[in-house]
N, C-alpha and C positions, 0 to 999 in steps of 0.2 A: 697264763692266758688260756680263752677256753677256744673252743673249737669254731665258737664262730667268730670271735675274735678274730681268730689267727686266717678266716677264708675272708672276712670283712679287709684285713690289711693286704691280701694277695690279688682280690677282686675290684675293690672297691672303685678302681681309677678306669674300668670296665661297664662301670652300669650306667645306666641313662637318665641321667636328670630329668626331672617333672615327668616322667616316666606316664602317668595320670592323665596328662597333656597327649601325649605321644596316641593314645591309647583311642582317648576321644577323636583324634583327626583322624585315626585311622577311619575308626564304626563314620567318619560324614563321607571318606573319599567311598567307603563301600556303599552308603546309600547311593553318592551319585552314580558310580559303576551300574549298582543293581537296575537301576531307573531310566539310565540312559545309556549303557553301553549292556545288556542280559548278555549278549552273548560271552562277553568278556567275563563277567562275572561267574559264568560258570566251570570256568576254570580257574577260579581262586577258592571253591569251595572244598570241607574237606570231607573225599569220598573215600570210604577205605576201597573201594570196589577198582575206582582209578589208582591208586597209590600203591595196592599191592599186587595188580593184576599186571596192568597198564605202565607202571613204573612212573607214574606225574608225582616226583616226588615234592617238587615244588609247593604241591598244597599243605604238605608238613607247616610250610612255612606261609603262606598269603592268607590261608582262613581268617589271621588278627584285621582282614579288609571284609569281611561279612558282615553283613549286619543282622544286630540280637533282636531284631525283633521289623516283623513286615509291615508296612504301613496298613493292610487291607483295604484299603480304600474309601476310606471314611474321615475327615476331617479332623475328627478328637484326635484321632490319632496320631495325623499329620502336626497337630494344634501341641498335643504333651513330650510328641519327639522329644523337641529343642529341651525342654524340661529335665526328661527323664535324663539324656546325656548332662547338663548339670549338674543334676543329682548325682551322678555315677562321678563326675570330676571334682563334686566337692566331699564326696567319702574318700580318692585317691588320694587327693591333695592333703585330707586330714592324717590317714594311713601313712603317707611314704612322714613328714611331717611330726607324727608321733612316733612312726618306731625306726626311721632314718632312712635314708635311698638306696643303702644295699638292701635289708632286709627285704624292702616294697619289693625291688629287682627281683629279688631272690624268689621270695612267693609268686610274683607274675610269671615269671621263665622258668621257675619248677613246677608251678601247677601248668602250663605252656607243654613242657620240655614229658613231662610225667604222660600227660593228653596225648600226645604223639607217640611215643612210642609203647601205649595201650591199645593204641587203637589198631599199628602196624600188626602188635603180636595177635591182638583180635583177626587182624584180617588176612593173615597167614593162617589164623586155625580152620575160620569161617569158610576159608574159598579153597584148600588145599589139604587141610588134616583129617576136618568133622566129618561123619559118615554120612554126610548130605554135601559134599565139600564140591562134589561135580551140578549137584540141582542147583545149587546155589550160584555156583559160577554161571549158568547161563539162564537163568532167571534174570538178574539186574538187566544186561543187554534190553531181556523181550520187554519188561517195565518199562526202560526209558521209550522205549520202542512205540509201549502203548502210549503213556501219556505225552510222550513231547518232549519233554523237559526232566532233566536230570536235578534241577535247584532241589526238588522235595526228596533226594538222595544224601544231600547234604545235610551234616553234622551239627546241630547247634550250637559249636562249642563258645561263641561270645557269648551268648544267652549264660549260660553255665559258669562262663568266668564272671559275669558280670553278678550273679547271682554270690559268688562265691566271694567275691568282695564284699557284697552288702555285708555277707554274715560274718567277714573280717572284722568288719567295720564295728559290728554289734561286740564283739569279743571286749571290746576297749570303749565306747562309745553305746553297750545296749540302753544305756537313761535317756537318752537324746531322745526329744519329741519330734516326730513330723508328721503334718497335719496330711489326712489320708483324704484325699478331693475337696482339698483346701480350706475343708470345716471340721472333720472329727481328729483330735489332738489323740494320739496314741504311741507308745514308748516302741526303740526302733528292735527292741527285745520280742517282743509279740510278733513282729512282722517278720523278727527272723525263722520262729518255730512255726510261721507259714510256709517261709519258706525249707525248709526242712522237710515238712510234711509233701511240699510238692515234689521235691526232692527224691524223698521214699516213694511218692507214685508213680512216677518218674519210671526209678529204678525197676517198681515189682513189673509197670506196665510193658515198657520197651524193650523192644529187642537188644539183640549181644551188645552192639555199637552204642545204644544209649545207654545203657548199664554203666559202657567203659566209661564214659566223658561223667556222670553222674557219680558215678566210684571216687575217678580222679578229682572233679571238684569237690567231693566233701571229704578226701585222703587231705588235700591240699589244706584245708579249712580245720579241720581237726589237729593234723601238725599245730598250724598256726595258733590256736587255742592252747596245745598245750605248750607253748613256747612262751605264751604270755599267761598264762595260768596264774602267774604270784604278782602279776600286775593289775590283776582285776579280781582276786578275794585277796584276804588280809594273809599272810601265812602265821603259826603258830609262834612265832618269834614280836611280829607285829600286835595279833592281841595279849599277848604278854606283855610286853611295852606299853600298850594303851592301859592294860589293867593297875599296871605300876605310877604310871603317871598319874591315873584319877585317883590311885590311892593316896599318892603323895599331896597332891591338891588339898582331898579333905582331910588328911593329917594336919598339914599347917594351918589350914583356915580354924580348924574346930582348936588347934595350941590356940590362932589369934582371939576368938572367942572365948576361953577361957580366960587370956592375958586380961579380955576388955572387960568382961564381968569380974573376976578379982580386982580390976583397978576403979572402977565406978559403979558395979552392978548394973551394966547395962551390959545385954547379949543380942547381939545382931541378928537381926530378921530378916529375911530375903525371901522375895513371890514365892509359893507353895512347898516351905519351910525348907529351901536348899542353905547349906551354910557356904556355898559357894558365890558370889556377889556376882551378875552378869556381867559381860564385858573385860571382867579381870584378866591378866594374862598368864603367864607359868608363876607356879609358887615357888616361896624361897626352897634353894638347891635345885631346881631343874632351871635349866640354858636352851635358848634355842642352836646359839650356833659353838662349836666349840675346833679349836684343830686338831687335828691328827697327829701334830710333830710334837708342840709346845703344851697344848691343852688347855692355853687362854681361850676365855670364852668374849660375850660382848658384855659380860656383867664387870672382868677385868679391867678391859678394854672397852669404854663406849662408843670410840671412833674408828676401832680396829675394823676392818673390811675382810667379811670370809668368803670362800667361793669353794665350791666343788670341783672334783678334776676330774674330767670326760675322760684320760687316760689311763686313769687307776681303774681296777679293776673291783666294782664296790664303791659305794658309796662312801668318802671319806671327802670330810671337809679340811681344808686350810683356811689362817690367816693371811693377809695379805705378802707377809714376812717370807711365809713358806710355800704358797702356791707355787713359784714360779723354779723355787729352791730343792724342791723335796724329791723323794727318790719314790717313783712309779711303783706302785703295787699291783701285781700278778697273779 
């Protein structure tokens, strides 16, 4: 059993279903906060200046009530809100769905979890270490001082998670078409290496605190990619296999072809000279399903029922006989 295995059987009865759900209610309860309660709002945002000065530790935890993105005060953008949230609940929904509710958990509260405690050690070096560590400390005071308001002090980090799932999402889903202001059709691949690029701007432009959260969401995004790696190219084992199969195909078709023209002199013709007939299915000697214990296939068996087992470790198919019978692989 591997190692995520064995944290998926320790955790599992710990993470939170529709998680995707959870996420979206939060970003509407922060719009209304932001819009009709400001003052309140400004202490759920996350400042390192508050948190490691100040000791609000609290904001570790409340920033998942921010919201990614301000209305500005314009209509489209009141108008796309509801949209964009959507969008972001039906990439989670696809996500936890394709690769299960621990892992989603896992990536959301470790890219979460990673955020937090970059940002504390950022803000222990910024306000206390760096040889500007005293200018720095009482700068923010005189800033909020000037302008009013502490919001534009705060962190974007939903922006950054939200970003950071898209390009989850692309990892396993980049073929997927969506229509960019509802008329130009573009794959969601392109739109991730935009955002990558904003990403890298991001990073060279901003200061220390946007670097962390920018860092952290694409550490976070990059794990994720390589964890799914041999889920979205073929591995070297796979095109072997495919190479073996289509050899086998036109091995038997081209024996069938000679059977037919030694028996009647007729040889089989197919659209743009394939000796492979369209629509045909596996050639003799290859099976689709076969089991793991016994090794009947469905060419033995035509009523035999095979299934896969989510508990083995590997893909290994059984028969109906054995699924329920057979001893777990590790």
């Amino acid at each position: 059993m591997n190692t995520r295995n064995k944290l998926e059987n320790k955790l599992y009865k710990y993470t939170i279903p529709n998680l995707y759900l959870v996420i979206i209610v939060c970003f509407v309860i922060g719009y209304i906060i932001r819009y009709l309660i400001p003052s309140l709002y400004d202490y759920l945002l996350l400042i390192p200046y508050m948190i490691v000065v100040r000791h609000q530790f609290w904001r570790l935890f409340t920033w998942i009530l921010t919201v990614p993105y301000e209305f500005g005060g314009s209509f489209l953008s009141l108008l796309f809100l509801p949209i964009s949230l959507y969008f972001y609940y039906y990439l989670g929904r696809n996500l936890e769905s394709y690769w299960g509710r621990f892992m989603y958990n896992l990536y959301i509260f470790g890219g979460a979890i990673l955020t937090d405690i970059l940002v504390v050690l950022g803000g222990i070096y910024y306000y206390y270490i760096s040889p500007n560590a005293t200018l720095h400390m009482n700068q923010f005071p005189q800033e909020v001082a000037m302008y009013g308001d502490s919001v534009s002090a705060g962190l974007s980090v939903t922006r950054f998670m939200l970003i950071s799932i898209f390009l989850a999402f692309t990892v396993v889903g980049g073929d997927h078409v969506v229509y960019l202001y509802f008329l130009i059709p573009i794959k969601m691949k392109w739109l991730a290496y935009v955002d990558l690029a904003l990403m890298a701007y991001y990073f060279l432009a901003g200061g220390l605190f946007t670097k962390i959260v920018v860092f952290s969401s694409i550490a976070n995004y990059f794990v994720y990619a390589y964890i799914n790696r041999s889920r979205t190219k073929p591995t070297f084992k796979d095109r072997k296999r495919q190479k073996e199969f289509i050899k086998a195909k036109q091995k038997g078709y081209k024996a069938r072809r000679r059977h037919a023209s030694q028996k009647n002199g007729d040889v089989i013709n197919f659209p743009g000279g394939s000796i492979i007939p369209p629509g045909t299915g596996n050639p003799d000697g290859i099976t689709v399903h076969k089991c793991a214990v016994c090794g009947r296939t469905e060419v033995d068996s035509p009523n035999l029922e095979f299934r896969f087992c989510s508990k083995c470790n590997g893909n290994y198919e059984y028969c109906s006989e054995h699924l329920y019978t057979h001893q777990h692989i590790e």
